[in-house]
BALOBA-1460 file (C-alpha; in Angstrom, 3 decimals):
// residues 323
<rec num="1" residu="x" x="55.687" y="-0.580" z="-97.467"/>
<rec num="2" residu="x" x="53.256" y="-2.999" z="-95.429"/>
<rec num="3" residu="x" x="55.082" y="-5.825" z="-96.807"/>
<rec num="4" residu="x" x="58.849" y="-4.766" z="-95.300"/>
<rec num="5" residu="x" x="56.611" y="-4.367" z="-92.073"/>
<rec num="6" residu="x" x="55.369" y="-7.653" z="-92.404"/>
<rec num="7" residu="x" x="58.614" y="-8.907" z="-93.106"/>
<rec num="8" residu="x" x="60.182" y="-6.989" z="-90.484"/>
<rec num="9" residu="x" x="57.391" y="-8.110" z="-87.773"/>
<rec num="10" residu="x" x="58.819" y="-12.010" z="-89.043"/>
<rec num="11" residu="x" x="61.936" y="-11.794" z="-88.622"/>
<rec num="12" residu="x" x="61.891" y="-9.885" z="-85.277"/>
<rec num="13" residu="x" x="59.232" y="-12.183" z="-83.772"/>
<rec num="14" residu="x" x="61.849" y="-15.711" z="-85.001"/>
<rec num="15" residu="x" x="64.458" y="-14.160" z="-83.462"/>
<rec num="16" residu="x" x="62.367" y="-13.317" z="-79.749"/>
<rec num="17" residu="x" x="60.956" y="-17.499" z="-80.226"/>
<rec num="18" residu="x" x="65.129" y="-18.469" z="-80.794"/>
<rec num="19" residu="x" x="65.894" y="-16.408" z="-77.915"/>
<rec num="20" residu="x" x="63.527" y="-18.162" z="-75.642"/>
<rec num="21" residu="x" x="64.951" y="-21.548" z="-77.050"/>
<rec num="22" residu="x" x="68.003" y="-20.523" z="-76.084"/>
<rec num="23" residu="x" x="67.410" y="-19.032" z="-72.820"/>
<rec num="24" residu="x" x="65.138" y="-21.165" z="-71.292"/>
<rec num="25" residu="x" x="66.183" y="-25.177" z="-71.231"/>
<rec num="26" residu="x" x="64.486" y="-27.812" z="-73.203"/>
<rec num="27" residu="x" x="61.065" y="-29.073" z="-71.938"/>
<rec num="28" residu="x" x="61.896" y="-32.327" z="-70.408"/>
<rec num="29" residu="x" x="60.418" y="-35.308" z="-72.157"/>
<rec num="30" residu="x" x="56.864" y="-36.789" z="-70.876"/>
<rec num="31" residu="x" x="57.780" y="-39.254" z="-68.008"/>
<rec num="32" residu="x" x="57.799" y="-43.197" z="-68.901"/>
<rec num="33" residu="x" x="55.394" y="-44.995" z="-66.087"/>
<rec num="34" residu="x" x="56.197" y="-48.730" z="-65.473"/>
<rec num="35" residu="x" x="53.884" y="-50.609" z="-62.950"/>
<rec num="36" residu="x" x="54.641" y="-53.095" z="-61.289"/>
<rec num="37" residu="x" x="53.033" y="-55.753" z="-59.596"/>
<rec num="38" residu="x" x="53.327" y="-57.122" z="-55.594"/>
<rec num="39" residu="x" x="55.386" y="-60.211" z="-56.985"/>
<rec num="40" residu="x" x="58.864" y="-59.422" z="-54.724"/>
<rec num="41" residu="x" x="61.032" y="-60.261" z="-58.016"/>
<rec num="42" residu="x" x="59.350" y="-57.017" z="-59.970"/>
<rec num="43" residu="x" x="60.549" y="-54.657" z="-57.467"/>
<rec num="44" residu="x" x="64.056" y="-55.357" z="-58.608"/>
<rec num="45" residu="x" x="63.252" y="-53.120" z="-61.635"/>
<rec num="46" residu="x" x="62.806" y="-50.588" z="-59.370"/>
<rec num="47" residu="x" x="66.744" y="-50.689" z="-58.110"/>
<rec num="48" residu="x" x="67.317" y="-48.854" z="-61.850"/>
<rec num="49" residu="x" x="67.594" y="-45.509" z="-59.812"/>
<rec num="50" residu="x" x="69.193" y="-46.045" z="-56.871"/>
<rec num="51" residu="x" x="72.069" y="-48.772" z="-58.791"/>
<rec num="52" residu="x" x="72.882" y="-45.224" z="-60.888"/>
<rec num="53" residu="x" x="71.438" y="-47.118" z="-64.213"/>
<rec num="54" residu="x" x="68.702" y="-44.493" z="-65.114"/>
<rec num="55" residu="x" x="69.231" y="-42.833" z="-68.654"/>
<rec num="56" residu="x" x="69.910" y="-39.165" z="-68.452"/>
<rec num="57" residu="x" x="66.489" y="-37.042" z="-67.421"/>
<rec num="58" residu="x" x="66.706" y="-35.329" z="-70.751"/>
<rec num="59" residu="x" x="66.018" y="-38.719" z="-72.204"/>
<rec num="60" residu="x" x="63.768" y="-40.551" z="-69.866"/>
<rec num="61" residu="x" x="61.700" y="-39.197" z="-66.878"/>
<rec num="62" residu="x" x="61.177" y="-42.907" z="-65.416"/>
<rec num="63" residu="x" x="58.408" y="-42.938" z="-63.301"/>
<rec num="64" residu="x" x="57.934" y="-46.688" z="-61.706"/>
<rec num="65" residu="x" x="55.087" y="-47.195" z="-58.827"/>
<rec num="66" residu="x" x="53.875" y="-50.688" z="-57.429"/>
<rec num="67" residu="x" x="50.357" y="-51.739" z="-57.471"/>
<rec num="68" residu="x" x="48.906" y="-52.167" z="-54.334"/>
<rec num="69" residu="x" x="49.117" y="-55.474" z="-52.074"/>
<rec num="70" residu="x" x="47.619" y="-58.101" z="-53.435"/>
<rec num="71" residu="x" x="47.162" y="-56.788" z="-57.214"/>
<rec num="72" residu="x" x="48.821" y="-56.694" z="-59.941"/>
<rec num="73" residu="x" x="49.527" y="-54.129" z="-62.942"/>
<rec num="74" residu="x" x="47.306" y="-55.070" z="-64.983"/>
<rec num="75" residu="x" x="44.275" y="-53.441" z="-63.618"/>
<rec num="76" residu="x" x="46.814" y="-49.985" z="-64.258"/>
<rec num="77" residu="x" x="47.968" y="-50.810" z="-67.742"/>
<rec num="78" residu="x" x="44.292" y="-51.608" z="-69.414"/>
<rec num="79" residu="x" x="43.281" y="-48.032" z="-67.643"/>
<rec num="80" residu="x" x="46.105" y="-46.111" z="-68.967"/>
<rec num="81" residu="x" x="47.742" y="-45.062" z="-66.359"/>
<rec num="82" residu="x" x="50.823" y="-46.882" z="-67.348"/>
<rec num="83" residu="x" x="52.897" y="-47.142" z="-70.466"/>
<rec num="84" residu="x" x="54.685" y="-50.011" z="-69.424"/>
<rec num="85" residu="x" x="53.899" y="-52.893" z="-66.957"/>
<rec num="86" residu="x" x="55.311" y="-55.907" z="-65.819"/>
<rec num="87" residu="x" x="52.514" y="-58.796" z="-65.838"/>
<rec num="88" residu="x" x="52.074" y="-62.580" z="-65.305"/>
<rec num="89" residu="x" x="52.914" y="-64.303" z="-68.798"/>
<rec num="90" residu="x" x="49.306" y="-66.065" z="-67.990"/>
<rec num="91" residu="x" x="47.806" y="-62.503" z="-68.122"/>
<rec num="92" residu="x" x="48.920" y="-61.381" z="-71.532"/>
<rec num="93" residu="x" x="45.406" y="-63.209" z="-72.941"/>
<rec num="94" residu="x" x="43.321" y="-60.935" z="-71.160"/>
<rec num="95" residu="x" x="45.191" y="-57.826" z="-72.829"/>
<rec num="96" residu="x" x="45.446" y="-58.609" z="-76.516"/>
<rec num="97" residu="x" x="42.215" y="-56.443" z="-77.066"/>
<rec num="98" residu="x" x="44.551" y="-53.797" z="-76.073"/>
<rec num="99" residu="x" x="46.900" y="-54.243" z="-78.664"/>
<rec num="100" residu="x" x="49.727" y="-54.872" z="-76.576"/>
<rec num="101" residu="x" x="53.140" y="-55.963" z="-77.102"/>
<rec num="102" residu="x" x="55.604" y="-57.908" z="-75.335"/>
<rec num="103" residu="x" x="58.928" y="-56.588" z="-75.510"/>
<rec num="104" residu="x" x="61.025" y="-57.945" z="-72.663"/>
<rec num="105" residu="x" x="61.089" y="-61.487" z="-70.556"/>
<rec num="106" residu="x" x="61.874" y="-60.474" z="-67.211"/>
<rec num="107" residu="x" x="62.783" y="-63.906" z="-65.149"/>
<rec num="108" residu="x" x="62.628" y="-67.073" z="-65.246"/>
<rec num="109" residu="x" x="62.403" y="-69.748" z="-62.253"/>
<rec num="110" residu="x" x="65.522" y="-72.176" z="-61.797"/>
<rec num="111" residu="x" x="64.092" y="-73.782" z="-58.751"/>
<rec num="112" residu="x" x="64.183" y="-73.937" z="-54.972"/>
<rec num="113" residu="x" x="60.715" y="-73.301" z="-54.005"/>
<rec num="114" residu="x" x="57.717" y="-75.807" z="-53.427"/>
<rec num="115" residu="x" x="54.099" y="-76.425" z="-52.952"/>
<rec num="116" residu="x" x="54.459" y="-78.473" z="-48.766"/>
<rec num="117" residu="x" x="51.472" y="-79.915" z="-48.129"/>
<rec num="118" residu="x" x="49.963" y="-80.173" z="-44.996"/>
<rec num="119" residu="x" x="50.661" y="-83.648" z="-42.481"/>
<rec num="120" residu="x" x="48.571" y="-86.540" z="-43.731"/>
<rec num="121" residu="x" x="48.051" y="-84.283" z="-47.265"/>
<rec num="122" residu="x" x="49.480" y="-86.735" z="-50.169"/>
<rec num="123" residu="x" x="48.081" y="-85.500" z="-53.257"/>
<rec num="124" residu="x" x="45.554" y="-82.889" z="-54.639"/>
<rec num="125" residu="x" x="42.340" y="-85.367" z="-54.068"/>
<rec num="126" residu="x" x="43.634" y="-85.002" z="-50.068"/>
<rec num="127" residu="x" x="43.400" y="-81.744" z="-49.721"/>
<rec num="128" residu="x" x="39.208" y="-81.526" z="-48.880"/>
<rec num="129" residu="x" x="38.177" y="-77.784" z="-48.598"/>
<rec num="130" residu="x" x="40.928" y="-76.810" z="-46.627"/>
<rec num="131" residu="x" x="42.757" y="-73.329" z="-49.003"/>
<rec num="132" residu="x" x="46.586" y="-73.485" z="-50.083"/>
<rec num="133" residu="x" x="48.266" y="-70.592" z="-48.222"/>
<rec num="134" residu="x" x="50.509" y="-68.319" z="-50.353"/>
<rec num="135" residu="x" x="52.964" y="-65.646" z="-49.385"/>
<rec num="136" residu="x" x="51.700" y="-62.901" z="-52.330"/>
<rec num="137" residu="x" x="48.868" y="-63.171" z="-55.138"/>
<rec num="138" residu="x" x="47.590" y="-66.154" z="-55.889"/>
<rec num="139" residu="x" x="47.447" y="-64.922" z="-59.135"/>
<rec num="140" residu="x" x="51.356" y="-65.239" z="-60.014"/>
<rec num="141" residu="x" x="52.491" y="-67.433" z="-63.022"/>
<rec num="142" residu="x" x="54.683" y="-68.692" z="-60.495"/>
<rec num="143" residu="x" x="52.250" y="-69.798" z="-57.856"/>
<rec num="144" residu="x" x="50.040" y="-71.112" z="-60.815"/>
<rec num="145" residu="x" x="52.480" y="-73.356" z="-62.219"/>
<rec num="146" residu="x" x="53.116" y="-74.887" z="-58.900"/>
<rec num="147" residu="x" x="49.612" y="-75.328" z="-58.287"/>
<rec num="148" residu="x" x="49.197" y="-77.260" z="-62.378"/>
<rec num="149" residu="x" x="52.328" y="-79.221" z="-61.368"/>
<rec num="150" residu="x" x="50.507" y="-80.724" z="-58.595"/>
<rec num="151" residu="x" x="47.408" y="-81.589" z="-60.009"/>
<rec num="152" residu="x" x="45.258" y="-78.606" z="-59.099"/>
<rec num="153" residu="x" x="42.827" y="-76.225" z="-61.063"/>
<rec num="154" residu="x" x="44.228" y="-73.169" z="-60.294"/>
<rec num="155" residu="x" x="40.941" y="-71.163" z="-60.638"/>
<rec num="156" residu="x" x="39.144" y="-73.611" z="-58.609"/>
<rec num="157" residu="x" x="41.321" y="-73.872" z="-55.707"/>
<rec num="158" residu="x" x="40.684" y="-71.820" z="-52.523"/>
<rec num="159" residu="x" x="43.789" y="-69.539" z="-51.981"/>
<rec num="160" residu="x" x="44.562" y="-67.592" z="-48.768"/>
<rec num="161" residu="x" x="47.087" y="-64.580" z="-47.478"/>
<rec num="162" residu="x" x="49.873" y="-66.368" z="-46.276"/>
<rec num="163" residu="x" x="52.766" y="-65.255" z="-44.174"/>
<rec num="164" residu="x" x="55.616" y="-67.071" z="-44.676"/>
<rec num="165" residu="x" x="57.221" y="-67.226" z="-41.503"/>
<rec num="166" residu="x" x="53.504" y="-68.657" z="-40.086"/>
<rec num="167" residu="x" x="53.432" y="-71.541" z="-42.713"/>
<rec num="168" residu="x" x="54.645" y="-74.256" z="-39.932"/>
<rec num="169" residu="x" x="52.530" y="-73.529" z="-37.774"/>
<rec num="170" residu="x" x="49.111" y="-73.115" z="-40.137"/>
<rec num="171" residu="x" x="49.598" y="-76.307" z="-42.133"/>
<rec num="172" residu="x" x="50.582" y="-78.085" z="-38.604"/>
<rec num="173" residu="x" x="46.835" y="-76.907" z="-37.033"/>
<rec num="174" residu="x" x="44.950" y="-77.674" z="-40.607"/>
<rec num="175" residu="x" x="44.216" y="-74.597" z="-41.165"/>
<rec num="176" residu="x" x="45.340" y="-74.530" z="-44.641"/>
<rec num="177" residu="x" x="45.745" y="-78.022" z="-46.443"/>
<rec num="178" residu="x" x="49.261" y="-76.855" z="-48.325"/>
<rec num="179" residu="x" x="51.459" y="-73.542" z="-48.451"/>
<rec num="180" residu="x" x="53.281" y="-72.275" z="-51.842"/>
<rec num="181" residu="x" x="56.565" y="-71.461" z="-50.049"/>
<rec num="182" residu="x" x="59.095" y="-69.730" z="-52.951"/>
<rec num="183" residu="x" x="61.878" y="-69.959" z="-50.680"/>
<rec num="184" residu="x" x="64.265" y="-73.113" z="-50.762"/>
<rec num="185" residu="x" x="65.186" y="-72.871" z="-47.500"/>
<rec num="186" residu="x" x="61.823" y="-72.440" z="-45.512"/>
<rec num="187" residu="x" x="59.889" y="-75.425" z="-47.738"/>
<rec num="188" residu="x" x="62.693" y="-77.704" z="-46.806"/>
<rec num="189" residu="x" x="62.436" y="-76.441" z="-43.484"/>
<rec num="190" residu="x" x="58.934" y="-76.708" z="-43.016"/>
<rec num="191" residu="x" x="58.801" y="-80.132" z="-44.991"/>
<rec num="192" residu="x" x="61.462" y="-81.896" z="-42.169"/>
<rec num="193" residu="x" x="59.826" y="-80.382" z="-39.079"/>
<rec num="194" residu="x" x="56.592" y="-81.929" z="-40.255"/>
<rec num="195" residu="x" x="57.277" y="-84.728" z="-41.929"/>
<rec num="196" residu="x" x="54.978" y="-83.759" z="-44.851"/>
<rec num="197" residu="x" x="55.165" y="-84.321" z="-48.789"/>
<rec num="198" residu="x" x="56.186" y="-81.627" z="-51.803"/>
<rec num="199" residu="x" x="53.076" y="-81.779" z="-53.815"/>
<rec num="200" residu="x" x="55.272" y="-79.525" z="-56.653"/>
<rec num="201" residu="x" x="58.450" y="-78.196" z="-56.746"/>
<rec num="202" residu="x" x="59.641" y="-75.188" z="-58.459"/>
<rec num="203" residu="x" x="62.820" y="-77.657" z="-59.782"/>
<rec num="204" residu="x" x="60.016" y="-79.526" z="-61.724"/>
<rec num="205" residu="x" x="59.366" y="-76.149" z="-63.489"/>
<rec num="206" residu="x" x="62.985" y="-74.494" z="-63.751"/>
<rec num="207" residu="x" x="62.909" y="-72.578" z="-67.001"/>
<rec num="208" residu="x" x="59.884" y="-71.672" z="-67.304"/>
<rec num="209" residu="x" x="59.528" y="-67.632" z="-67.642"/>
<rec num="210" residu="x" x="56.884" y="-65.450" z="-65.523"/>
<rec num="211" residu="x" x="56.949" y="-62.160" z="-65.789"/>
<rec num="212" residu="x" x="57.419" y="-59.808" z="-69.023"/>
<rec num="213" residu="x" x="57.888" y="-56.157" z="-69.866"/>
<rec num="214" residu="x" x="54.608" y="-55.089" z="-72.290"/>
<rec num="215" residu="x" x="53.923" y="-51.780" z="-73.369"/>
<rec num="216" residu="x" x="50.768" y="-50.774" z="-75.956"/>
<rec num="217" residu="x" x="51.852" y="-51.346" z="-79.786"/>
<rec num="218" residu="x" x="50.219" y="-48.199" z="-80.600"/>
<rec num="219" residu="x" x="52.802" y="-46.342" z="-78.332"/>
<rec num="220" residu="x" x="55.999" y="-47.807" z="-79.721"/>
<rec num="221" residu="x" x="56.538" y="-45.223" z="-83.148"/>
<rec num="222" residu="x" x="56.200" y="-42.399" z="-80.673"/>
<rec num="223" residu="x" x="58.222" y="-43.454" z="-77.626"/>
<rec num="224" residu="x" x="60.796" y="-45.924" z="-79.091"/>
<rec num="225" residu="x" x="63.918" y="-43.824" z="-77.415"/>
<rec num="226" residu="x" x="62.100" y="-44.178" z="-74.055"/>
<rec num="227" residu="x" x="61.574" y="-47.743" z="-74.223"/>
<rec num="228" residu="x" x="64.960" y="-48.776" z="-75.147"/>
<rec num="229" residu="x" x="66.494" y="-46.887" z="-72.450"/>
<rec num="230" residu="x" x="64.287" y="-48.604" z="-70.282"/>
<rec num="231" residu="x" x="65.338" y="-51.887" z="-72.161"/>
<rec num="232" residu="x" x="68.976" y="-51.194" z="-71.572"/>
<rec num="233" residu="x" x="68.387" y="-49.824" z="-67.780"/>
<rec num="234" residu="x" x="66.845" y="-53.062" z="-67.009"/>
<rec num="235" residu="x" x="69.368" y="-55.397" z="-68.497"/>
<rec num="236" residu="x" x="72.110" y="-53.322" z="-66.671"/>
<rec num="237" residu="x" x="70.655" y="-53.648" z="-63.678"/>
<rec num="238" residu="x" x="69.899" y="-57.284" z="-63.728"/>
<rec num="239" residu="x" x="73.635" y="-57.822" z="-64.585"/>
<rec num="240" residu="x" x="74.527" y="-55.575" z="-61.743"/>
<rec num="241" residu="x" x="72.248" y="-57.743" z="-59.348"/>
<rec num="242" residu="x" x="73.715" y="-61.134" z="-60.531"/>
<rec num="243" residu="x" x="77.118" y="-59.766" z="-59.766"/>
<rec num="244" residu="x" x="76.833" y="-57.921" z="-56.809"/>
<rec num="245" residu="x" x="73.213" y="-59.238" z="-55.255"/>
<rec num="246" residu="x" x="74.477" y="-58.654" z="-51.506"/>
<rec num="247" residu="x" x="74.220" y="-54.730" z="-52.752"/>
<rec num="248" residu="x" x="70.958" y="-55.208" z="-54.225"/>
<rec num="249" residu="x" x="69.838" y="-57.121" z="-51.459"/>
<rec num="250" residu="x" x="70.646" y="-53.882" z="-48.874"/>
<rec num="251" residu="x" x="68.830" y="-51.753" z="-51.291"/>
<rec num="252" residu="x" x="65.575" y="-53.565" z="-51.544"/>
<rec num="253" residu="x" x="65.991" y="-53.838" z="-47.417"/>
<rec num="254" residu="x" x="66.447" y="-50.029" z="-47.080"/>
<rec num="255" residu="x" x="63.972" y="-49.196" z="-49.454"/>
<rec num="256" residu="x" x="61.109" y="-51.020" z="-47.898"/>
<rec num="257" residu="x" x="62.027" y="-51.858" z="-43.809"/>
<rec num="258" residu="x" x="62.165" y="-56.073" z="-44.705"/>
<rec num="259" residu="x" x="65.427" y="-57.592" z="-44.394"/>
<rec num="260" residu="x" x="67.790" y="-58.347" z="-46.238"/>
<rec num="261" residu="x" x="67.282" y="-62.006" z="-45.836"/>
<rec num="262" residu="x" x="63.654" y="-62.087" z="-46.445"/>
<rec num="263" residu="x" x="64.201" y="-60.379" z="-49.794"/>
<rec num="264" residu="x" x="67.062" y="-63.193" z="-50.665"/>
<rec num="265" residu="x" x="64.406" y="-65.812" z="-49.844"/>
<rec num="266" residu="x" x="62.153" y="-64.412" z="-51.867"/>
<rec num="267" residu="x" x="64.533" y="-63.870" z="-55.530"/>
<rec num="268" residu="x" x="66.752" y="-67.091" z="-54.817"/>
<rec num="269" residu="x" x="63.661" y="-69.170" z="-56.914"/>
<rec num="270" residu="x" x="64.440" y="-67.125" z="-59.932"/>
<rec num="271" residu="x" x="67.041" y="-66.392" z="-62.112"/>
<rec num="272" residu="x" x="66.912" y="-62.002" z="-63.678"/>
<rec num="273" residu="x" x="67.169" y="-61.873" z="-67.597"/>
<rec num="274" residu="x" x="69.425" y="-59.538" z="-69.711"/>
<rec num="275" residu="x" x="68.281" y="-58.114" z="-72.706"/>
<rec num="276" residu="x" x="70.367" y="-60.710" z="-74.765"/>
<rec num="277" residu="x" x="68.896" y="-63.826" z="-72.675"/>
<rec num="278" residu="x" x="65.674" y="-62.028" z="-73.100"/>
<rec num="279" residu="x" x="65.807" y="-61.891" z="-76.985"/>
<rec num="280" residu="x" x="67.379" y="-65.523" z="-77.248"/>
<rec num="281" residu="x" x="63.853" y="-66.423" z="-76.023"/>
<rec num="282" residu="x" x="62.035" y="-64.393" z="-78.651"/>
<rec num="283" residu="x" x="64.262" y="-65.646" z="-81.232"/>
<rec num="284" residu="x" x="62.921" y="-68.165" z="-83.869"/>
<rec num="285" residu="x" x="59.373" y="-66.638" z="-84.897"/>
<rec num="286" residu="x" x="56.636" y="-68.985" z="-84.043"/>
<rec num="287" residu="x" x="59.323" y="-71.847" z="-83.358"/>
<rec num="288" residu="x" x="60.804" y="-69.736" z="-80.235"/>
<rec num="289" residu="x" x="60.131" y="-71.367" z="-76.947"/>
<rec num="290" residu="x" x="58.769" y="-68.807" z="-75.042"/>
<rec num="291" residu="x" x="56.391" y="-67.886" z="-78.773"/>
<rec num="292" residu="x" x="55.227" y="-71.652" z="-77.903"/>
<rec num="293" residu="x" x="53.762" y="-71.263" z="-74.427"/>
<rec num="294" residu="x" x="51.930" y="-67.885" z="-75.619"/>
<rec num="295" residu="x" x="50.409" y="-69.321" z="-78.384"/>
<rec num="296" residu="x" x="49.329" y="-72.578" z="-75.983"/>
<rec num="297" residu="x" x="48.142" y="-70.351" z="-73.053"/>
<rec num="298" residu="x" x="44.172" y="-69.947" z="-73.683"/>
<rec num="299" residu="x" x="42.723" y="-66.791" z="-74.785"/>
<rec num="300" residu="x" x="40.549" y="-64.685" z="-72.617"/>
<rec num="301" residu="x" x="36.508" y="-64.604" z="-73.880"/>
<rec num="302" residu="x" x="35.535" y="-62.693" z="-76.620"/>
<rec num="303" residu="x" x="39.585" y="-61.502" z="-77.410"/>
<rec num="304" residu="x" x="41.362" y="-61.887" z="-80.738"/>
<rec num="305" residu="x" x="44.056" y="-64.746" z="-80.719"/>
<rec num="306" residu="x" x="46.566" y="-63.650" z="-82.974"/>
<rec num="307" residu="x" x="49.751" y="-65.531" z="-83.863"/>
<rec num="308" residu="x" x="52.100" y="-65.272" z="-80.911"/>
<rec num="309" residu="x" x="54.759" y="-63.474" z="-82.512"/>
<rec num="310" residu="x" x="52.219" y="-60.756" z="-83.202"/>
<rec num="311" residu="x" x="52.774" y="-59.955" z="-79.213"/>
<rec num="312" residu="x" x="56.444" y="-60.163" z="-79.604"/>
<rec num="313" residu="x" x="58.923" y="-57.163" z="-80.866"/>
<rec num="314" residu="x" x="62.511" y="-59.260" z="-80.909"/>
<rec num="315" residu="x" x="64.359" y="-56.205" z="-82.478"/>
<rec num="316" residu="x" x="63.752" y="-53.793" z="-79.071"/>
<rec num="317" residu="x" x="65.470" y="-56.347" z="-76.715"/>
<rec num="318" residu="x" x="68.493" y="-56.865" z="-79.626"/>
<rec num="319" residu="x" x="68.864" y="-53.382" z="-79.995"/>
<rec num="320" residu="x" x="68.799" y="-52.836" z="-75.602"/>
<rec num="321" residu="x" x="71.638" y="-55.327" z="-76.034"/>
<rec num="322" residu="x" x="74.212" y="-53.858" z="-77.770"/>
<rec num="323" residu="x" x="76.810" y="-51.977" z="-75.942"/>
């Protein structure tokens, strides 16, 4: 007899848990946090939403915030409160005690913007004490490449906060010896109104890739869904942005008060990646171009340098890109 009630007590208490199930709706899944940094280009990724590209909330929660002015997400991802974040590609050193993996190249620069130096500034030795101005962190591949192009050290160099729309009038008073200007229009502006020299130019550099998509290896098993819809969100919505950027452009200027001009200034040095340009640059092991320049960058003190290709996952951004 106390086994039927035992068996009795199972079955009625399965059917009140499948009731519940039924009745109530399906926990939604934990939400996917990208960071991303002050670099104007990264806040793109954050046009998924509004463009109408987000996977369905039963799928992906996406949460996306920006790191404060002036920082980068970094500091966020090697805390944890991230699971995603788009860095520098001269960053990744500093995280591969963290196990990370880089799954997406977001950008790369096709040229436009320069390094103007200041009048009577020729070259790097002319430059004295005075700091390079620059419009956002000095720490941005971007800014850093300029800065190698034209001879400098880019940890040694004084930087300063820059606005852009001041540069003229800084460089013309000395206050700052040259300004990294990522708009083609302003450095050629600036450059003819002062008569002064491009110590770099982003056209020397066009190709080169800046910013990528990493996310923890140890987090990829459980959360693979997740990340390919955010793969697949991404590369849809840099499509979307190539084809229709005046749209994007009134996005980005309604989302954060600048207009829409400043923001086209700011993206017309780089070009957006899909997931299938992305993977043609992961493509080829240790051969791959983009496996190269990891496995040259240096590595950060007392990290592991692995193979390159350990950092690399080729097979997320292939899958993102089929239809």
């Amino acid at each position: 007899m106390i086994w039927l009630k035992i068996t009795m007590a199972a079955v009625m208490s399965g059917a009140l848990f499948a009731a519940i199930d039924y009745v109530l709706p399906p926990r939604p899944p934990q939400p996917f946090t990208v960071e991303l940094s002050d670099w104007p280009g990264d806040q793109v990724f954050a046009l998924i939403e509004p463009l109408g590209l987000a996977p369905p909330v039963r799928l992906l929660h996406l949460d996306i915030r920006r790191a404060p002015a002036g920082k980068d997400a970094v500091e966020a991802f090697r805390a944890g409160r991230a699971d995603a974040a788009l860095v520098g590609l001269e960053r990744l050193p500093e995280l591969l005690s963290d196990e990370v993996r880089l799954i997406y190249v977001y950008d790369e620069v096709v040229g436009g913007g320069a390094l103007v130096a200041a009048p009577g500034v020729m070259r790097a030795a002319d430059l004295g004490s005075r700091p390079i101005g620059v419009s956002f962190g000095g720490g941005d591949p971007l800014v850093r490449a300029l800065l190698g192009r034209a001879g400098f050290e880019p940890g040694r160099v004084g930087l300063t906060p820059l606005a852009p729309e001041a540069a003229e009038a800084e460089l013309r008073a000395g206050r700052i010896g040259a300004a990294a200007l990522l708009s083609p229009s302003r450095a050629k502006s600036v450059q003819d109104k002062l008569g002064s020299v491009l110590l770099a130019s982003t056209q020397d550099i066009a190709g080169l890739s800046t910013h990528a998509l990493v996310v923890r290896e140890g987090g990829i098993a459980d959360r693979r869904e997740q990340i390919v819809a955010v793969l697949r969100a991404l590369s849809q919505t840099a499509r979307t942005c190539r084809g229709a950027m005046e749209r994007c452009l009134e996005l980005m200027a309604s989302a954060s008060g600048w207009p829409a001009a400043e923001w086209r200034r700011d993206l017309e040095t780089v070009r957006l990646l899909d997931a299938g340009e992305a993977h043609a640059l992961l493509d080829g092991g240790n051969a791959a171009p983009l496996a190269r320049r990891l496995a040259s960058l240096p590595a950060a003190a007392n990290a592991p340098a692995p193979p390159a290709m350990e950092w690399l996952d080729p097979s997320l951004a292939e899958e993102a890109a089929r239809p």
